[in-house]
N, C-alpha and C positions, 0 to 999 in steps of 0.2 A: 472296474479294476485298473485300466487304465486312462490317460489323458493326453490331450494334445503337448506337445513341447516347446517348448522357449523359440520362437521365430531367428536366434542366434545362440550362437553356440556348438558346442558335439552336438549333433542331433539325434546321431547313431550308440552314443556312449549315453543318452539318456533315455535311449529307449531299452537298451542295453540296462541300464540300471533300472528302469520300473520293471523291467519285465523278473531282475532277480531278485526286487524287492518284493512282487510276487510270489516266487517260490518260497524266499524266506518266511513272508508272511502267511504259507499255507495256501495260497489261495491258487497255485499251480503246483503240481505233484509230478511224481515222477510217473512217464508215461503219456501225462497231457497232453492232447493237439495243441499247438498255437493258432491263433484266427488264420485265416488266409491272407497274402499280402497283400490284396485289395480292400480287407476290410481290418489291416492295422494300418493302410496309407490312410485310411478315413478315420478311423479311432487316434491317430499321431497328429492328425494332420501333415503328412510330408508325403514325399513324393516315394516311389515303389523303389527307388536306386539308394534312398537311406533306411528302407526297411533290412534291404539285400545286403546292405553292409552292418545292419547291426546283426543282423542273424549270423553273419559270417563271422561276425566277434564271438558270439555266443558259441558256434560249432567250434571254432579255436578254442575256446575255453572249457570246452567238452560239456556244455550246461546244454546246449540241444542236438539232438542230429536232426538232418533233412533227410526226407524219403524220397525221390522220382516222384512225382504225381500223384506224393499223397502228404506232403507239406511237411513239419516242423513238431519235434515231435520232445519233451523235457524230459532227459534224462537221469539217472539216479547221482543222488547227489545226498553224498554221508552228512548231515548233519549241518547248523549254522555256520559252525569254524570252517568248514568248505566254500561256502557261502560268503563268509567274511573274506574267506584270503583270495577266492577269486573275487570279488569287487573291487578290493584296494588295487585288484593288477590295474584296473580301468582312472583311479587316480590321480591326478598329475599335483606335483608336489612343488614348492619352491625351487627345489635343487632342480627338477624334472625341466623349469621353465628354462633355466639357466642353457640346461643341457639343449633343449630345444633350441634355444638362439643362438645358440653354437654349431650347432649344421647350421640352420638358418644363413647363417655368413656366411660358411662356407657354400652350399650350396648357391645362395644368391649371388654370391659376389664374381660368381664363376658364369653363372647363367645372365648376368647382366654384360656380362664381355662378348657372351655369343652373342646376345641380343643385338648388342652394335656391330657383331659383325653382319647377324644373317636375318635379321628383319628386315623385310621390305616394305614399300610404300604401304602397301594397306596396313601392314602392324603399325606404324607409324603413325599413320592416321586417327588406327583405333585408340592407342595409347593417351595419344592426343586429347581424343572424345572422350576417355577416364576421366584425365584430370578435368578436361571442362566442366564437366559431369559435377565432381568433385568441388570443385570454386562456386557453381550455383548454386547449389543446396545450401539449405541454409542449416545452422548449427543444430536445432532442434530434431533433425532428421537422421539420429545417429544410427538406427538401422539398415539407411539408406547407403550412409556413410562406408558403415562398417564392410556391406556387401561391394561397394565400388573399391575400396582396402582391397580385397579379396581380388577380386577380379584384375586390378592395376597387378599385383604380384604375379599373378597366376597369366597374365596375359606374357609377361616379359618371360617366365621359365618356357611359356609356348613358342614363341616368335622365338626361343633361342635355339628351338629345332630339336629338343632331347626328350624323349618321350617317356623316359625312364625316371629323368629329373621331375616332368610334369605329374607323375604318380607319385612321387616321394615329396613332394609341394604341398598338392590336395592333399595328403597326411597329416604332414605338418602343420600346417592351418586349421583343419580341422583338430586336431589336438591341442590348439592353443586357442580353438575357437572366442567359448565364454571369456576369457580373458582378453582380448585384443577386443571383442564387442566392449567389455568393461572399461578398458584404456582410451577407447574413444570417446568416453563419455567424460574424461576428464576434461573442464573445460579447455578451452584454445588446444587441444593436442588435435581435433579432426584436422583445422585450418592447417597446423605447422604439419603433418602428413601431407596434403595436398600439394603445399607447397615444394615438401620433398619431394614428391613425387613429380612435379614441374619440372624440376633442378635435373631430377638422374632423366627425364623425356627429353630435356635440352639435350644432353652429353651422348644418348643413343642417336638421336640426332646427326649431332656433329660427328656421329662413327670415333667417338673418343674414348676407346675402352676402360683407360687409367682413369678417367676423367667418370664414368660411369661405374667403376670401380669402389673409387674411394666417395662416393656419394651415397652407393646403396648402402654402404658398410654403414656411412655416419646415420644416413634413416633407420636403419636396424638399430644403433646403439638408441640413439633415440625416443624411438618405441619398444625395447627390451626397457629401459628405464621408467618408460610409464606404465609398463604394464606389472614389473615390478612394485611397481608405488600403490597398485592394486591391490596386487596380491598380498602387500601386507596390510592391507585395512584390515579392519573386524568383521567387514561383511563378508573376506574370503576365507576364515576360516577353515570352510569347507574343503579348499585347497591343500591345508597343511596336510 
């Protein structure tokens, strides 16, 4: 019934989707146990903290309740047209992407200011060892890639000390997941990110806020553009 998932991407939003392309399809009913989440980290392949978040999508969506210590349970759910218009909420649209990169700036451009104020030697360091990270790899290793993307962003909302942003980051990345994996495979766009990401580690660096400021903005424009140029190929239909 089920299968492992894409090694990038939502991983949460496509476990999220097999499991209610299963109800659709009959093949879980109202009432069903779900496996245990030891044995959908092994049927996913993923780890027990993106099972826990996709079930939690699902509870929000009222498509399962959880019990105490007796796991996950499908509840009654009128008809396909229910079915349809809760899926589309998991969707992301062109316009969606848009909207996305728009906190994206906002949030990043502000967490890249704390960052040159209140990272310390070791953030620096680590930052440092991304991008190096980053320039070795060779082009063909874009999953590689894509996870060190990931981590370079997610490092600078940390080191900027706001624990609040750091959870609304991990959101947003994973909502844009499959896309931004997709953009890196454009050629030459892994290299010209790296090298962003060079440009705004100098500017934290030199504790130059304006200077680390207008750098993340210009990388965000950047990669909002390629990833854009994605999203409208034929392959991403699925996106419209």
């Amino acid at each position: 019934m089920f299968e492992p998932v894409k090694l990038y991407g939502n991983l949460s939003e496509s476990i999220v989707n097999q499991i209610m392309q299963a109800i659709n399809n009959g093949e879980l009913k109202s009432g069903d146990k779900l496996p245990s989440e030891r044995e959908m980290c092994n049927m996913f392949s993923v780890s027990r903290t993106v099972i826990r978040d996709a079930l939690k999508i699902l509870v929000g969506l009222g498509v399962v309740t959880t019990r105490h210590g007796m796991g996950a349970y499908i509840n009654e759910v009128d008809g396909t047209e229910d079915i349809s218009r809760l899926a589309s909420l998991l969707q992301i649209s062109r316009g969606t992407i848009e909207e996305l990169f728009q906190v994206r700036e906002v949030l990043e451009s502000q967490a890249v200011i704390w960052c040159t104020q209140n990272a310390n030697e070791q953030d620096l360091k680590q930052l440092e060892h991304i991008v190096r990270k980053g320039k070795e790899l060779g082009d063909a290793e874009e999953s590689k890639l894509a996870l060190l993307d990931a981590e370079f962003h997610l490092k600078i909302v940390e080191a900027a000390g706001n624990r609040v942003l750091m959870r609304l980051m991990v959101n947003l990345l994973d909502l844009l997941g499959e896309n931004r994996a997709r953009a890196l495979m454009v050629p030459g766009r892994q290299r010209l990110s790296v090298l962003d990401h060079e440009t705004i580690v100098e500017a934290i660096i030199l504790r130059n806020p304006d200077l680390a400021h207008q750098r993340m903005l210009s990388h965000l424009a950047n990669v909002r553009e390629a990833i854009q140029s994605v999203a409208h190929a034929p392959s991403s239909e699925v996106w419209e």
